[in-house]
N, C-alpha and C positions, 0 to 999 in steps of 0.2 A: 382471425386467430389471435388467441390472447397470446401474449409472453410470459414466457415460463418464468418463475421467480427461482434467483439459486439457490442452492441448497447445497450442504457441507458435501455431499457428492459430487459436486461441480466447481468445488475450491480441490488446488492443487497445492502443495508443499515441496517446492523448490531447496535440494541441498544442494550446496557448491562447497563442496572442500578436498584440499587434493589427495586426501589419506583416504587410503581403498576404505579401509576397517570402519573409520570412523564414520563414511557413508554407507555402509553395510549395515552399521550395530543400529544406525539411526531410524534407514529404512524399515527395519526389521522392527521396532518398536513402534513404529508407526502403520505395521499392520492390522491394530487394535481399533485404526481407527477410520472412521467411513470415507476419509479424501486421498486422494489422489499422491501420489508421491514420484519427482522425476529427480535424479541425482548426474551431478556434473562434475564433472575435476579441477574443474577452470571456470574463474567468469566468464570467459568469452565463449566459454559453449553454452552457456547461459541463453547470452547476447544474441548466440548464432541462431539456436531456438526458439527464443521465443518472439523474434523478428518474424521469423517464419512459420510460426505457429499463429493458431485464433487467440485472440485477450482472452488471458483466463484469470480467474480470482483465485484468493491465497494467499501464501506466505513466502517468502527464502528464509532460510536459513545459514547462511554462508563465515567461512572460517574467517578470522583478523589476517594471522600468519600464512599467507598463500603468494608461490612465486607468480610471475608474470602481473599479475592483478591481485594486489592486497585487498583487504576487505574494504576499507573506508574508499580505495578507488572504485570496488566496484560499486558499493553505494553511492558516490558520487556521480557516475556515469549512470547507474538507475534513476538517479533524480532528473538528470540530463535531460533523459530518455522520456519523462514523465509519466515510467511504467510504475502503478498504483498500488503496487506490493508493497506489506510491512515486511521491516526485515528485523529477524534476528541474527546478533552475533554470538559467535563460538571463541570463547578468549582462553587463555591459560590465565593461571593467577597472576603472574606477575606481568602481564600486560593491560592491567587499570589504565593506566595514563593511554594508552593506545583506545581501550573502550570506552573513555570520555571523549576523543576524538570520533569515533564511529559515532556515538549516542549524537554529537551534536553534528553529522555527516544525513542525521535522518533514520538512527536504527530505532524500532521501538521498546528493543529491550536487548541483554547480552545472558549469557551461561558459560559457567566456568564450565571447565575440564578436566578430572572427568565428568559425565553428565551424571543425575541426579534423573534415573530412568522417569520416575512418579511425578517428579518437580516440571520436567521437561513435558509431559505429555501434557499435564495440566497445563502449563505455562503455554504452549504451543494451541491446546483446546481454548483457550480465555482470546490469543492474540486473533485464532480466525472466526470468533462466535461475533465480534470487533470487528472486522473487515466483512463480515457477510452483512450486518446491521450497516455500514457504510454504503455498502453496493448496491445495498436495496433502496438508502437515501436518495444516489444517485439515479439511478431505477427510475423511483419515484417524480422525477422530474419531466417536466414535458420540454420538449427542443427549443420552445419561445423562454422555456423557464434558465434551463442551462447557457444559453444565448444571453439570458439576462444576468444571470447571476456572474458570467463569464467579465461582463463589462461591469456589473460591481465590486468586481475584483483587480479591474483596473482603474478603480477609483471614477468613475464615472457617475457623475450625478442622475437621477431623476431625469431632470429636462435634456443631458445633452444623451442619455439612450432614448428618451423619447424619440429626438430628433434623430438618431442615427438608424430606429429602426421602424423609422415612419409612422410610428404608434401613440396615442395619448398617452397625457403625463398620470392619468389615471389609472390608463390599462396598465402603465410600469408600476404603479405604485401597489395595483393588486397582483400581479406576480412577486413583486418580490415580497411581501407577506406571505405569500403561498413559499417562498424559495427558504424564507427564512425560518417556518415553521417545518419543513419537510427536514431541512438540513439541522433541527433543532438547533438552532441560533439564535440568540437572546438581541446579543449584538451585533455589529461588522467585525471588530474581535474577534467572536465567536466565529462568526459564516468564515472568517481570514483561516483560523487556525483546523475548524473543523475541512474545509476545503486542501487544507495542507496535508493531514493527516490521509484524505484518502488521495491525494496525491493529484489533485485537481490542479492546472496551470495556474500561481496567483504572481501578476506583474507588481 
């Protein structure tokens, strides 16, 4: 059986914010469009969910200003987690300095409030067209290859995954040419920061 490749139907859009309305007017705009939408009041119904749920592809969307778990913790506890969602933030104006915190917490982009309906749907269609081309990167990987690329990213030479995965220094050296052109990666750089982005573990 082959495996299915995903598809913007099979990416889902995570909101967390604790304002009824503002999770309402959000979902409702994002009826226009082919994925999935699940909304939460709290990170940690988030949390509780998608433990308990299959890995799904997509996005969040979650508020700065939220009690129990602000935005930059829950982002922070997403990274923790090494769950492979981008995330957008929800800021007011005059919380800049709080969404330069979130931006360097791991978010990949923020939107003022109120939202900008046209701005937001584009904006939101560009971050998952982004994360589905990632996941198919991943996808495209075979277990020897993610196995290798996992120990190039803990700095591990050539010869000593040779040696840790009982395999010639040659068969490492054609995988990771394979690892590095799937992941289009020029450099280690490159493989470091495209590996971060979709949320790959890098030591």
């Amino acid at each position: 059986m082959t495996e299915k490749n995903p598809s913007s139907a099979d990416q889902t859009i995570f909101i967390i914010d604790d304002n009824f309305e503002v999770r309402h007017a959000l979902q409702w705009l994002l009826k226009s469009t082919p994925f999935q939408v699940k909304t939460f009041d709290q990170g940690q119904h988030f949390f509780d969910y998608y433990q308990d749920a299959s890995p799904e592809s997509g996005c969040v969307i979650v508020d700065i200003q939220m009690p129990e778990m602000n935005g930059i913790q829950f982002l922070e506890h997403l990274k923790s987690l090494h769950i492979s969602l981008p995330a957008i933030v929800l800021t007011a104006y005059g919380d800049i300095p709080i969404t330069v915190a979130a931006m360097k917490a791991g978010a990949v982009d923020f939107m003022c409030k109120p939202i900008n309906p046209q701005m937001f749907l584009e904006k939101i269609q560009q971050v998952m067209e982004q994360n589905l081309a990632h996941t198919q990167r991943i996808k495209s990987l075979s277990a020897r290859q993610l196995q290798i690329m996992s120990l190039i990213l803990q700095g591990k030479l050539n010869k000593q995954i040779a040696a840790e995965l009982c395999i010639s220094i040659s068969t490492v050296e054609q995988h990771r040419a394979l690892v590095m052109k799937k992941m289009e990666a020029k450099t280690l750089a490159d493989l470091v920061k495209n590996a971060l982005v979709m949320g790959f573990p890098v030591n």
